[in-house]
C-alpha positions in Angstrom: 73.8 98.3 112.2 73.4 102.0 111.4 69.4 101.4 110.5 68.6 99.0 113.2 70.1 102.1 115.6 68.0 104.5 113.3 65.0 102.5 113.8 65.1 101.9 117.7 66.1 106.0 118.1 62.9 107.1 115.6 60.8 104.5 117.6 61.6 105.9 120.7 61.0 109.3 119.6 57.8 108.1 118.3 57.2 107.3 121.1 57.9 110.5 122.7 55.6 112.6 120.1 52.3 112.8 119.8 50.2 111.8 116.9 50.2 115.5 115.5 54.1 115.7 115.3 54.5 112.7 113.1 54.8 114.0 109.9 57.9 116.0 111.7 59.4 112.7 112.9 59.2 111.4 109.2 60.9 114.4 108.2 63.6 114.6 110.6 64.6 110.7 109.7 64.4 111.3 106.0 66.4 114.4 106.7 69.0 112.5 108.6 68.8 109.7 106.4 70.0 111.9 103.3 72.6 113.6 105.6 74.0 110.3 106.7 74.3 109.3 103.3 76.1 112.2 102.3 78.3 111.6 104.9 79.2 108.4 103.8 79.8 109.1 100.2 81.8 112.1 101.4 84.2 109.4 103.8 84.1 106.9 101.0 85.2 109.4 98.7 88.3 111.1 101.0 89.3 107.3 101.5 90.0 106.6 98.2 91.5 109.7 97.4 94.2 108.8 100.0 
């Protein structure tokens, strides 16, 4: 669920960039890809500490 929204919002920001600005599109979604699994570890963690 999580990539397929991932996907559609870097397509359409893709979409929205030009050709020069891709390499900063890749790193944003790598970026937010390693924040978003910190996240998760982080909630997954607090979880079972409960």
């Amino acid at each position: 669920m999580a990539q397929t929204y991932l996907t559609s919002v870097t397509g359409y920001l893709g979409s929205q960039f030009q050709e020069k600005n891709l390499v900063f599109l890749l790193q944003f979604s790598h970026h937010f890809n390693v924040v978003h699994m910190y996240m998760f570890k982080f909630t997954a963690q607090t979880m079972l500490e409960r």
